[in-house]
C-alpha positions as CSV (number, residue, x, y, z in Angstrom):
1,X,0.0,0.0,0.0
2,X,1.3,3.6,-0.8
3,X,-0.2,6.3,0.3
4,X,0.6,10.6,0.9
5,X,-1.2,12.9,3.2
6,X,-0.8,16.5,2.7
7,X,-1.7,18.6,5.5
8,X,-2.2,21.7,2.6
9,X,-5.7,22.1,2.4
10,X,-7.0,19.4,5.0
11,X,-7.6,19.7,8.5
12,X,-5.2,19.8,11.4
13,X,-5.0,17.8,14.6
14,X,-5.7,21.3,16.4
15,X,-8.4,22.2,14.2
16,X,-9.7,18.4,15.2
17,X,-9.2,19.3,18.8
18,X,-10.8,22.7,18.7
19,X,-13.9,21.9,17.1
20,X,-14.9,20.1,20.3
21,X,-16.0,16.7,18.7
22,X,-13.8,14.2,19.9
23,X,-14.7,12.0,22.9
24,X,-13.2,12.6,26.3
25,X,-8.8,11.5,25.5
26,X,-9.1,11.8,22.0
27,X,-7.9,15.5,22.2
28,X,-5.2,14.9,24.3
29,X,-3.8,12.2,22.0
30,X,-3.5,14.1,19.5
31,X,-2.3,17.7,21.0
32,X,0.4,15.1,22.1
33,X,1.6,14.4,18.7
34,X,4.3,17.1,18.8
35,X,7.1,17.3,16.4
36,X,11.5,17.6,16.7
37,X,14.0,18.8,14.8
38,X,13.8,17.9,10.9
39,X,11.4,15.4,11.4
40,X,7.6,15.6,9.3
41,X,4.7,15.6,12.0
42,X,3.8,12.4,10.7
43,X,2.9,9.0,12.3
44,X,1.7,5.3,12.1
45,X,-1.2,5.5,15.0
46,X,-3.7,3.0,16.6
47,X,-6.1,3.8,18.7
48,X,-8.3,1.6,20.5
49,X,-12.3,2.1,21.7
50,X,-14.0,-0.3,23.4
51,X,-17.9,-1.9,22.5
52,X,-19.0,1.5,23.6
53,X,-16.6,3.3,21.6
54,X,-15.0,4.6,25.1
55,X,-11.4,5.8,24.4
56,X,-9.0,3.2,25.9
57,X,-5.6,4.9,26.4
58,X,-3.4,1.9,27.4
59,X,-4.0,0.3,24.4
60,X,-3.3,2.9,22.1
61,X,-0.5,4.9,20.6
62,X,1.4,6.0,18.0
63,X,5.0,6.4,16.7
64,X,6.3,9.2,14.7
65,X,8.3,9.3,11.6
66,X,12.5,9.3,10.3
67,X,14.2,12.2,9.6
68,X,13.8,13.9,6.0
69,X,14.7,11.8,3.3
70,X,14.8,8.6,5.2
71,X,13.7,5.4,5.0
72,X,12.4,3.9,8.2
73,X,11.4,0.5,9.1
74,X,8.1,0.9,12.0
75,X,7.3,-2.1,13.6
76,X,5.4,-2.5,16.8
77,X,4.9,-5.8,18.2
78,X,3.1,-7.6,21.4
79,X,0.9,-4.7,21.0
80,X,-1.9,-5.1,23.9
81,X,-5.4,-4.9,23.6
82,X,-6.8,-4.7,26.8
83,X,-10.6,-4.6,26.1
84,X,-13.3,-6.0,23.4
85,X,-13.9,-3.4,21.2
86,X,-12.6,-1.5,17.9
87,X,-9.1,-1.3,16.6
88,X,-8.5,1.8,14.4
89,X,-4.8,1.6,12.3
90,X,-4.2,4.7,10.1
91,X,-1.1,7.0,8.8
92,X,-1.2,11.0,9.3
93,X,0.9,14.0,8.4
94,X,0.3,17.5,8.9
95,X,3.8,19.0,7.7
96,X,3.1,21.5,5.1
97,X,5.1,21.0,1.7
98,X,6.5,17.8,3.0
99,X,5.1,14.9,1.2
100,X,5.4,11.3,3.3
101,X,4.8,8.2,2.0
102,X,3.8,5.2,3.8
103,X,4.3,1.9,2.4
104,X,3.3,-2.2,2.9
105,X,1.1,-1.6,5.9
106,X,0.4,-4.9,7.5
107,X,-1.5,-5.9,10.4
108,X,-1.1,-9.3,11.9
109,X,-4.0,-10.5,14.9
110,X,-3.0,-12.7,17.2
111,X,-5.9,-14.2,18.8
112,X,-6.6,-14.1,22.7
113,X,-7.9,-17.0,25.1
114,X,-11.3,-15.7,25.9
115,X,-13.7,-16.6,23.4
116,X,-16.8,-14.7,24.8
117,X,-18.0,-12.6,27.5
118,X,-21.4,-12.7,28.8
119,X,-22.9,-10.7,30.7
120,X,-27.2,-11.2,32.1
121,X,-29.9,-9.5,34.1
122,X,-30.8,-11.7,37.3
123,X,-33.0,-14.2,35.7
124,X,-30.6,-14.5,32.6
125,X,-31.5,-12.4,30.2
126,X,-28.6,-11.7,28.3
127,X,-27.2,-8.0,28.5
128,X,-26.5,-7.5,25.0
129,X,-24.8,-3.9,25.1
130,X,-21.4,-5.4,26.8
131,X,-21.5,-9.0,26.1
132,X,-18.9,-9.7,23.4
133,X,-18.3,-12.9,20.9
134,X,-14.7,-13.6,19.2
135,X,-15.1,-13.2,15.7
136,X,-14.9,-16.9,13.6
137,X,-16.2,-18.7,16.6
138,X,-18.9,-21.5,16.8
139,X,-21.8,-20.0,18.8
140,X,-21.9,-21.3,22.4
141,X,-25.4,-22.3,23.3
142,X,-24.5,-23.5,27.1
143,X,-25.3,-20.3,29.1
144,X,-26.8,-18.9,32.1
145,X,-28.4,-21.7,34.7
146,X,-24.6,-23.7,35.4
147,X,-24.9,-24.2,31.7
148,X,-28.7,-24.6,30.5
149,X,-29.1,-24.9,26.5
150,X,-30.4,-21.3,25.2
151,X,-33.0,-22.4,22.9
152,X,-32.2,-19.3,20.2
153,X,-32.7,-19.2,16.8
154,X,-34.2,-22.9,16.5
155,X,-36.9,-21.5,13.7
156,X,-36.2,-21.9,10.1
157,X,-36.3,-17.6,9.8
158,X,-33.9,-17.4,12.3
159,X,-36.3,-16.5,15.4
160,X,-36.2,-18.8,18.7
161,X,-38.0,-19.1,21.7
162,X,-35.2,-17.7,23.5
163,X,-35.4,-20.2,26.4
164,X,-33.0,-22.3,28.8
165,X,-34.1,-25.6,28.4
166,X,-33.3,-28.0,31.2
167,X,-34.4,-31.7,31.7
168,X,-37.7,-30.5,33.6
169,X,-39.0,-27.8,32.0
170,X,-37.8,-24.6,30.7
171,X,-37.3,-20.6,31.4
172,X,-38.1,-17.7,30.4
173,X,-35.1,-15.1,31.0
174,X,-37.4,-12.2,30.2
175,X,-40.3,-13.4,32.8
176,X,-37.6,-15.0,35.2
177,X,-40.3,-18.3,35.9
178,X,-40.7,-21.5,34.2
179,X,-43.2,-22.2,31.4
180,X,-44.1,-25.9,33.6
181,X,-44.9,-26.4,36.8
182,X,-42.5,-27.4,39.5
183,X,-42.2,-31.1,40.3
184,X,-41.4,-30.8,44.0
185,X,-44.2,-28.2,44.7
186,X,-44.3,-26.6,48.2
187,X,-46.4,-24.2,49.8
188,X,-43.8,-21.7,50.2
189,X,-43.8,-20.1,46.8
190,X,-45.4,-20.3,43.2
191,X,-44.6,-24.2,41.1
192,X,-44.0,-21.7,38.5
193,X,-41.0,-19.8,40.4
194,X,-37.1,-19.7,39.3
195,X,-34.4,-20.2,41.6
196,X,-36.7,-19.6,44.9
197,X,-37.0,-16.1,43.5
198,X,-33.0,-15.5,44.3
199,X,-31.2,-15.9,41.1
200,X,-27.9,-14.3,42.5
201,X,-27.1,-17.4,44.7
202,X,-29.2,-20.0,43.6
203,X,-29.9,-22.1,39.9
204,X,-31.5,-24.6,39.1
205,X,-29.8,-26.6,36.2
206,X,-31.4,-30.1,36.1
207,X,-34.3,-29.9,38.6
208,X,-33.6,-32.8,41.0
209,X,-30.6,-35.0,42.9
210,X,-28.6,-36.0,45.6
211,X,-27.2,-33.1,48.1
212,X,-24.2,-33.8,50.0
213,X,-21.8,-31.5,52.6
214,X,-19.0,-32.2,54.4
215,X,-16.6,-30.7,56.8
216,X,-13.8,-31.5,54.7
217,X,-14.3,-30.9,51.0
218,X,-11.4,-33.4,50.3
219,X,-13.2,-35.8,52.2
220,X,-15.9,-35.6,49.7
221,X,-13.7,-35.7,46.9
222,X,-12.0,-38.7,48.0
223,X,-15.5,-40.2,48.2
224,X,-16.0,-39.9,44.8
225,X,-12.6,-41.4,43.7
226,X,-13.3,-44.5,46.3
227,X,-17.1,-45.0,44.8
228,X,-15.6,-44.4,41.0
229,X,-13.6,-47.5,41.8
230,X,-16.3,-49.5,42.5
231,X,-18.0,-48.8,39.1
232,X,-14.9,-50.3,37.4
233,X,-14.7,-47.1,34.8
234,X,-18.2,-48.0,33.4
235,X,-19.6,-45.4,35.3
236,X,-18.0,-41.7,37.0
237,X,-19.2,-39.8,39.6
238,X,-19.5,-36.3,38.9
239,X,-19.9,-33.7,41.8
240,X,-21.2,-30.1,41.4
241,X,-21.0,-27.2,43.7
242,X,-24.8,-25.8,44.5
243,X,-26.2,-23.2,47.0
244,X,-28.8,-25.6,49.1
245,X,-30.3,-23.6,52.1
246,X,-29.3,-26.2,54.5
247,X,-25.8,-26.1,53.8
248,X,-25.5,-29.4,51.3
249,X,-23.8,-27.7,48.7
250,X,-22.7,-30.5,46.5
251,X,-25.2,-32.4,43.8
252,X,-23.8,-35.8,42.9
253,X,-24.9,-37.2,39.7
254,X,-23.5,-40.9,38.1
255,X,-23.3,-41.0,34.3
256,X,-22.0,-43.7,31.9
257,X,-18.1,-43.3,30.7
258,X,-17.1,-43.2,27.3
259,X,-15.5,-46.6,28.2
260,X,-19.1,-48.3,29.1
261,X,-19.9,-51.7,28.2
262,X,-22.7,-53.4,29.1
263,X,-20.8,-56.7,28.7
264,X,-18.6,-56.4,31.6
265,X,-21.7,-54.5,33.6
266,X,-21.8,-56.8,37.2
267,X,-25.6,-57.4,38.1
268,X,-24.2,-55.2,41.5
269,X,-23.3,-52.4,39.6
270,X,-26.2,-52.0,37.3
271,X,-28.6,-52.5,40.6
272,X,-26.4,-49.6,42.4
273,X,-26.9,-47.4,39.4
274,X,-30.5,-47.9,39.0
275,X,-31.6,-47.6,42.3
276,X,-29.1,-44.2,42.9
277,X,-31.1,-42.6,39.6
278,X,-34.0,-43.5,40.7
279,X,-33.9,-42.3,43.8
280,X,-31.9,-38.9,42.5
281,X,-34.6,-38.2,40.0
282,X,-37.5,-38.5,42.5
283,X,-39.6,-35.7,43.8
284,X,-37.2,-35.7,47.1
285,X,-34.0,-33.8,47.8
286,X,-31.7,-36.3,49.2
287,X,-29.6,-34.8,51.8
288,X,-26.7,-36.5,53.4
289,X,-23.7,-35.8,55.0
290,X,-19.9,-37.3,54.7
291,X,-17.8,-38.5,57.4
292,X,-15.0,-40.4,57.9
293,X,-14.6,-42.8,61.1
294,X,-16.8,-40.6,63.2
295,X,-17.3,-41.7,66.4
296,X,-21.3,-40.9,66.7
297,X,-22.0,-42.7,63.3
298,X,-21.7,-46.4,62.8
299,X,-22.1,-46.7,59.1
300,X,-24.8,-44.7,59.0
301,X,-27.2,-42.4,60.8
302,X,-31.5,-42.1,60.6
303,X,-31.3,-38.9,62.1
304,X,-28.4,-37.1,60.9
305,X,-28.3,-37.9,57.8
306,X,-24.3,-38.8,58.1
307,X,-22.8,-41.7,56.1
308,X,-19.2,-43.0,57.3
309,X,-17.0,-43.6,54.3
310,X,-14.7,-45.6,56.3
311,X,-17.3,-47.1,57.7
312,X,-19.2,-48.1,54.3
313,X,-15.7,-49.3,52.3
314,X,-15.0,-51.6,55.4
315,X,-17.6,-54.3,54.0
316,X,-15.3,-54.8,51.3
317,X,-12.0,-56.5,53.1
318,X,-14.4,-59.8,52.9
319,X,-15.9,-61.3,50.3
320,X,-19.7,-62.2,50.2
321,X,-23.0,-60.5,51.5
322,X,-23.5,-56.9,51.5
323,X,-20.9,-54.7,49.8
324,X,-19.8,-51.2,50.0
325,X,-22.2,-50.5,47.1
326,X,-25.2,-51.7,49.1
327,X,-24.6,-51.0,52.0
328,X,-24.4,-46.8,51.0
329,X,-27.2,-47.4,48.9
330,X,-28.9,-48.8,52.0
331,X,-28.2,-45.4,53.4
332,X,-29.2,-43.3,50.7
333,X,-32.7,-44.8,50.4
334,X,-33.3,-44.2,53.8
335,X,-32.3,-40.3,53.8
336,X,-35.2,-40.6,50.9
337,X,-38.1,-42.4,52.2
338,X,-37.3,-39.7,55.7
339,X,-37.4,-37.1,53.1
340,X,-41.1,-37.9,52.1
341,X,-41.8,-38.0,55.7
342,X,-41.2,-34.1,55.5
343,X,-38.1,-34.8,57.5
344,X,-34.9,-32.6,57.4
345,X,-31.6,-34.0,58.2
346,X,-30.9,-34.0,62.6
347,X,-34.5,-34.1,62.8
348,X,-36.6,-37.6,64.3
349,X,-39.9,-36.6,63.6
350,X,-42.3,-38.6,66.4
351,X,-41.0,-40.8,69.0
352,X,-42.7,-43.1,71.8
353,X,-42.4,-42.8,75.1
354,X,-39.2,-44.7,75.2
355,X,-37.7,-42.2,72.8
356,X,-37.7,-44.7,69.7
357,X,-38.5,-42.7,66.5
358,X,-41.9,-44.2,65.8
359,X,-41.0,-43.1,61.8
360,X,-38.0,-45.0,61.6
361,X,-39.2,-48.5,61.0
362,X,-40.8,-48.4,57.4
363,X,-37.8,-46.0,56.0
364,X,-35.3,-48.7,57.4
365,X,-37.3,-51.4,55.9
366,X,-37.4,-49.6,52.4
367,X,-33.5,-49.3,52.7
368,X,-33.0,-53.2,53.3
369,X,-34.8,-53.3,50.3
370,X,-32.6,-51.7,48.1
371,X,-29.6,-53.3,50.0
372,X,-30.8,-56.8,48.9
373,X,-31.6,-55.5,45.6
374,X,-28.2,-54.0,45.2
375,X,-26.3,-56.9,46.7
376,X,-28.6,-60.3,45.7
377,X,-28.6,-61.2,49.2
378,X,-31.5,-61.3,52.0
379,X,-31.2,-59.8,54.8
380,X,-32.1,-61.0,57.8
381,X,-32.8,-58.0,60.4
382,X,-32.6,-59.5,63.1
383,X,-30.3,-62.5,63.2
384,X,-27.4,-60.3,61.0
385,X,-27.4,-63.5,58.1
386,X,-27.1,-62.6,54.9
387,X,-28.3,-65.1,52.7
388,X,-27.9,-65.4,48.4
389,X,-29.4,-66.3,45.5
390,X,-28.0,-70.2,45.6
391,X,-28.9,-70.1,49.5
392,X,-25.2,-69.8,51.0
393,X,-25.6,-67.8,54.2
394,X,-22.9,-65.3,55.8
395,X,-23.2,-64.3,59.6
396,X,-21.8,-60.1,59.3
397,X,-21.0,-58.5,62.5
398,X,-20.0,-55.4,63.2
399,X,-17.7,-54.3,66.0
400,X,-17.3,-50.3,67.0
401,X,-13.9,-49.5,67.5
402,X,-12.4,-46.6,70.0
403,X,-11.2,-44.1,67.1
404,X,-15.2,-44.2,65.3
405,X,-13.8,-46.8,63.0
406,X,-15.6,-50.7,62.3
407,X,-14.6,-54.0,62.0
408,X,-16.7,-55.8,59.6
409,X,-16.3,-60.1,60.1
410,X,-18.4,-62.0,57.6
411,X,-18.4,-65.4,58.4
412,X,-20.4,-68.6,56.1
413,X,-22.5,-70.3,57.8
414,X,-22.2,-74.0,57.0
């Protein structure tokens, strides 16, 4: 590219200035474009505005010609641009009678990390005005709501319903309520209600699952890796921070690998999953706590809600009758059927006059249940024999231990 700028006959930078057009730090970048010696008052500038065409100083400049009758190389490299916005490149001179000539211009973009910015209104109604998209990008559909498809331009003219589709139903940004009725209604608020009207610390991505807390987050991560081992890389455990009013502020969902095959799929294993789905899926939030070798939880507790993990894993050392995977899930669906009692974790509900919690009984048959299910055993509540499918029969015990830990002895019975 060649190309001369006379200043003879065309505006100056002060007549620029002057006329009192320029946005706020336009005028002082150019009143600063002063000149020296022999050189032309001519330069290679860039000047930077953001998506609201707001000058940004730190990400522009300019550089000033050579000396008369020479040739100079420009090149400015690892030039920053701090904000999204518009990046304007031009050559100037106002020397009068001095002719400069700029020549092979070129411009090379090298492409930053962030791909988009987005930026919503509570309810997730996209605030258009400073929400950018890189250029050349495939369009990113999984927005607001930890990642709900926006159902946008769907329609053959380009129009959409402009809704975040989860797997229960689906909102309307604009409105900030769903277009279906809640599943777990209560009498607290409207079935047609987002986010318990508190977008800011609360979504509500697939509708229903298991909750879980723990003192030490580690703990719960360390759950995971022991359970994903159990599911011999069929399965994975995947964990998800959420805000839950009670202080369970982790949903646990299990979905296939990419490894899954049904061929090497134990009977145990598919049970465990299909029990844990349904039970996650179901009109209850499951709340439960993690522990490790707690000394006021043997395994598992009715009225805290508190599963040992040491506790659980220690059924695995032996062979035969219940299993690790059984024996949580025989916790799990008890949390659940106390959970469509109306009962919250640490709370017993109605007791005798012995103190016995007269609701116990039917929850903790409901989790042998699914512990014989899980395992192909039948438990036998009150002997502790655990007897399977070909009629063998184990005798478990368990023995409390000083530091909150168990000792799990299985033992056939002849």
């Amino acid at each position: 590219m060649r190309h001369s700028n006379l200043s003879n006959g065309k505006v100056t930078a002060g007549q620029l200035t002057g006329a009192g057009v320029f946005i706020w730090g336009i005028s002082s970048f150019l009143t600063s474009q002063g000149s020296s010696g022999s050189k032309p008052k001519a330069y290679l500038n860039w000047i930077l505005f953001d998506e609201q065409f707001n000058y940004v100083s730190s990400s522009s400049g300019f550089e000033a010609v050579g000396n008369n009758n020479t040739y100079t190389t420009h090149t400015q490299s690892n030039l920053p641009v701090s904000k999204n916005g518009f990046l304007y490149i031009y050559t100037s001179n106002e020397t009068p009678n001095i002719d400069v000539f700029f020549d092979n211009l070129q411009v090379t973009h090298t492409r930053g990390q962030v791909l988009e910015e987005t930026h919503y209104y509570p309810f997730g109604l996209t605030m258009a005005g400073i929400s950018s998209k890189a250029a050349g990008v495939m369009e990113n559909r999984k927005k607001f709501n930890a990642g709900s498809e926006l159902q946008s331009k769907e329609f053959s003219d380009g129009s959409g319903l402009e809704w975040y589709a989860t797997n229960l139903r689906s909102l309307d940004p604009q409105l900030g309520r769903w277009w279906q009725i809640d599943s777990k209604p209560n009498n607290d608020e409207s079935p047609y209600a987002s986010m318990g009207n508190n977008p800011i610390l609360k979504n509500d991505p697939m509708g229903d699952t298991a909750r879980y807390k723990s003192a030490d987050e580690a703990l719960l991560w360390g759950a995971r890796t022991l359970l994903n081992s159990k599911l011999n890389g069929l399965y994975k455990v995947e964990v998800k921070t959420v805000n839950d009013k009670l202080g369970y502020n982790y949903e646990v969902t299990i979905v296939k690998t990419k490894d899954y095959d049904a061929k090497k799929e134990t009977s145990e294993i598919k049970e465990f999953v299909k029990e844990f789905n349904t039970i996650a899926n179901s009109k209850q939030v499951i709340r439960q706590e993690i522990v490790m070798n707690d000394q006021q939880t043997v395994v598992g507790s009715w009225l805290t809600g508190r599963v040992d993990l040491a506790d659980v894993f220690a059924f695995d050392r032996q062979k035969g009758g219940p299993s690790s995977l059984s024996v949580y899930m025989h916790e799990m669906k008890e949390q659940q059927e106390k959970a469509k009692l109306g009962l919250l974790p640490n709370q017993m509900g109605t007791v005798d006059k012995s103190g016995f919690p007269t609701q116990y009984t039917p929850p903790h048959k409901q989790g042998i249940n699914a512990e014989n299910r899980v395992s192909g055993t039948t438990r036998h509540e009150n002997t502790g024999v655990f007897t399977d499918k070909t009629g063998n029969k184990i005798q478990v015990n368990l023995v409390p231990q000083p530091d909150g830990s168990v000792i799990v002895t299985k033992t056939p019975i002849p």
